[in-house]
C-alpha positions in Angstrom: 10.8 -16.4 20.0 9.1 -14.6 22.7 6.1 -12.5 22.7 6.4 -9.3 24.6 4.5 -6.0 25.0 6.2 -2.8 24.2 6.0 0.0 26.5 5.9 3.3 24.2 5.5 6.8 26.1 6.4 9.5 23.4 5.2 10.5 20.0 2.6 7.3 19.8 0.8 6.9 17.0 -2.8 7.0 17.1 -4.9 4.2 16.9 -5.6 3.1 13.4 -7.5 0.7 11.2 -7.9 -0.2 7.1 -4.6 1.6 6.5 -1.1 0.0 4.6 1.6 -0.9 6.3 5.5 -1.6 4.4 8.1 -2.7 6.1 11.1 -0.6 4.8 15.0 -2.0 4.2 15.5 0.6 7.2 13.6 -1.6 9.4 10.8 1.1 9.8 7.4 0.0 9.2 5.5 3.2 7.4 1.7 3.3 7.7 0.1 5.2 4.7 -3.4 6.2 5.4 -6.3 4.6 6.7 -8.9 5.5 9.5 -8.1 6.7 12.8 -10.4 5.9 16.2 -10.3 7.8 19.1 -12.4 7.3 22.4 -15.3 9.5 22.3 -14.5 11.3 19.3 -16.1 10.1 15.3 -13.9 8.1 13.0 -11.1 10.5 10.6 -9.3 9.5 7.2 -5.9 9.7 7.7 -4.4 12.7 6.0 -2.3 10.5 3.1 0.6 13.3 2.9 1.4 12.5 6.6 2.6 9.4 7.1 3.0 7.7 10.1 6.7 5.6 11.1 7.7 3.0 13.4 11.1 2.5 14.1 11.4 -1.6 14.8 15.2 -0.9 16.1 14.7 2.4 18.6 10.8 1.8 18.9 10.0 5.1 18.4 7.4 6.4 16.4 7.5 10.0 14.3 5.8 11.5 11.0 6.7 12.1 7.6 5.3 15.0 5.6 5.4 13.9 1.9 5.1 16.3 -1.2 4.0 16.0 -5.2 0.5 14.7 -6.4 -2.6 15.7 -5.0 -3.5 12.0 -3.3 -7.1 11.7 -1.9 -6.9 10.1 1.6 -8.2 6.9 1.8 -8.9 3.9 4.0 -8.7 0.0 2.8 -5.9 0.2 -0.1 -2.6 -1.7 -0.2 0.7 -0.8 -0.7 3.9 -2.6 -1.8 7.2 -1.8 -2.3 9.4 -1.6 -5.4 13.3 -1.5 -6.5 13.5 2.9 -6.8 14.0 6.2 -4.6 12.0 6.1 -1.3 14.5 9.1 0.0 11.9 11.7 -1.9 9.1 10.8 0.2 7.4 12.3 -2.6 4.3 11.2 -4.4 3.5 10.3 -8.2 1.0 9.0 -10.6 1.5 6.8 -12.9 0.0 6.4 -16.2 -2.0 3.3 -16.1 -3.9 2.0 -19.2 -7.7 1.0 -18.2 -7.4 -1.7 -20.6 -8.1 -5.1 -19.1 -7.7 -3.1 -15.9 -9.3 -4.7 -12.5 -12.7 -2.3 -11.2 -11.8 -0.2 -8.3 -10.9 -2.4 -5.1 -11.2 -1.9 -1.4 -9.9 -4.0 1.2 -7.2 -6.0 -1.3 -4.2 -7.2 -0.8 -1.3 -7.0 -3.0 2.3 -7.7 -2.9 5.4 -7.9 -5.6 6.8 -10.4 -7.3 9.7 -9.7 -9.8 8.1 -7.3 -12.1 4.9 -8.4 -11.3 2.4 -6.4 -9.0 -0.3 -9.0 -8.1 -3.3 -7.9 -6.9 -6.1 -10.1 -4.9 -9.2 -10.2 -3.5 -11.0 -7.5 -1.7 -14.6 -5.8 -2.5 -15.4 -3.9 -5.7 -16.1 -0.1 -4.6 -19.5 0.0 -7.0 -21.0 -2.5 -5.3 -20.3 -1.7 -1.4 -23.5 0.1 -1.0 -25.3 -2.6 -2.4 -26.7 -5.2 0.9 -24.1 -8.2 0.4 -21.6 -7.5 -1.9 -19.4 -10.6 -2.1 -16.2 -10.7 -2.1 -13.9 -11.6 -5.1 -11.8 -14.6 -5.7 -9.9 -13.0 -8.5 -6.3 -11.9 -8.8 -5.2 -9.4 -10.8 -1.1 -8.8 -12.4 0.5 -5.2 -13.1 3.9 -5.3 -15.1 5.6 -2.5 -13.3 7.9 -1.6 -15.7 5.6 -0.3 -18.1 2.1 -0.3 -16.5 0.2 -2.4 -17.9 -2.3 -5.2 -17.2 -1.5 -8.7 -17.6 -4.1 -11.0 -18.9 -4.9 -14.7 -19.7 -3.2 -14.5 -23.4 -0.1 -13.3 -22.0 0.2 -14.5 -18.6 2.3 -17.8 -20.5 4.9 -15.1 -22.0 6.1 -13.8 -18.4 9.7 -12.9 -18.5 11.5 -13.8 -15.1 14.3 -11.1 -14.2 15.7 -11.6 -11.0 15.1 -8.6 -8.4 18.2 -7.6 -6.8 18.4 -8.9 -3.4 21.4 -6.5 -2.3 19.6 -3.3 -0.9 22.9 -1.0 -1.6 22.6 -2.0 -5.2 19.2 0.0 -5.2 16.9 1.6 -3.5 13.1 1.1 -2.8 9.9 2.7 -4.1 6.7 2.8 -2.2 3.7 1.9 -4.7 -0.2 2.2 -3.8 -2.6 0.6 -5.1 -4.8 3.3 -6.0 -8.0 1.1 -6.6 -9.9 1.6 -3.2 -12.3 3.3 -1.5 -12.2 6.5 0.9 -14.6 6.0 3.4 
C-alpha cells in the first residue's frame, strides 16, 4: 500500500470538521453535516439537506440536495448505514421511545451490527457548558427493526439474524444519530 496525495481541481469540497462520513456500496463516501472553516471568514453549520459526495473511483467531488423532514443542521453526530433505499436521498424520523433511551450525545460514535445500532462514548449535550464535562464510557444498543432501546435485562435475549452481505440483494439506508449537538 502506498500513500499518495490526490490532486483535486474542480467542485472541491470545502474544508470541514465534526461532520459524518459513510462509505456507500457505490464507493462514494457521503459527508452529512458538520462545521465548515474557511480562511478569514467565522465558522458555518453545514446546511444538513446538502450533502456533500466523494467519488473514491473518479475522485470527484459533487452535492446532493435531499428532501422530507425538517432536519436541524448540526455538527458532532454519527451516522451509519443500514440494509433499505438510499436512492431517495430523502430524509425521515423515526419514532423512537425515550424509554431507557441514552441523554442527547455529541461527538459519539456509532456503528451497526446485525440489528443492532450501538452507540458509544462522546459528551452529554446538558453538560457541555458546564467547565469539564467528562466524557462517557458508556455504550448504548438500538434494535433497528423496531426502535427501541436495549437494556441490561434483555441484552442476554439478542436474536442473531445474519445481514445480507450481497449488496444486489438489498439496498442501503443512511441512519443519523440524532442525539448531538448543533453548535
Amino acid at each position: 500500500m502506498k500513500w499518495s496525495t490526490l490532486y483535486i481541481s474542480q467542485n472541491v469540497l470545502l474544508p470541514c470538521f465534526a461532520y459524518a462520513a459513510v462509505l456507500l456500496p457505490t464507493a462514494k463516501i457521503i459527508y452529512i453535516g458538520g462545521i465548515e472553516k474557511q480562511l478569514l471568514i467565522p465558522p458555518r453549520l453545514v446546511d444538513i439537506k446538502m450533502v456533500r459526495l466523494f467519488d473514491t473511483k473518479s475522485f470527484t467531488c459533487s452535492t446532493k440536495q435531499t428532501t422530507g423532514a425538517n432536519i436541524v443542521s448540526r455538527a458532532g453526530h454519527a451516522a451509519i448505514l443500514t440494509q433499505n433505499d438510499i436512492n431517495t436521498w430523502e430524509w425521515s424520523i423515526p419514532k423512537i421511545p425515550q424509554k431507557d433511551a441514552p441523554p442527547s450525545l455529541t461527538l459519539h460514535s456509532a456503528t451497526i451490527f446485525e440489528n443492532y445500532m450501538i452507540i458509544s462514548f462522546g459528551l452529554i449535550v446538558s453538560q457541555l457548558s458546564q467547565q469539564g464535562a467528562a466524557a462517557l464510557d458508556n455504550i448504548y444498543i438500538l434494535d433497528i427493526r423496531n426502535y427501541t432501546w436495549i437494556t441490561v435485562a434483555t441484552i442476554n435475549n439478542l436474536e442473531s439474524i445474519p445481514v445480507p452481505i450481497n449488496p444486489s440483494l438489498s439496498t442501503p439506508t443512511l441512519i443519523i444519530v440524532v442525539t448531538s449537538v448543533a453548535a
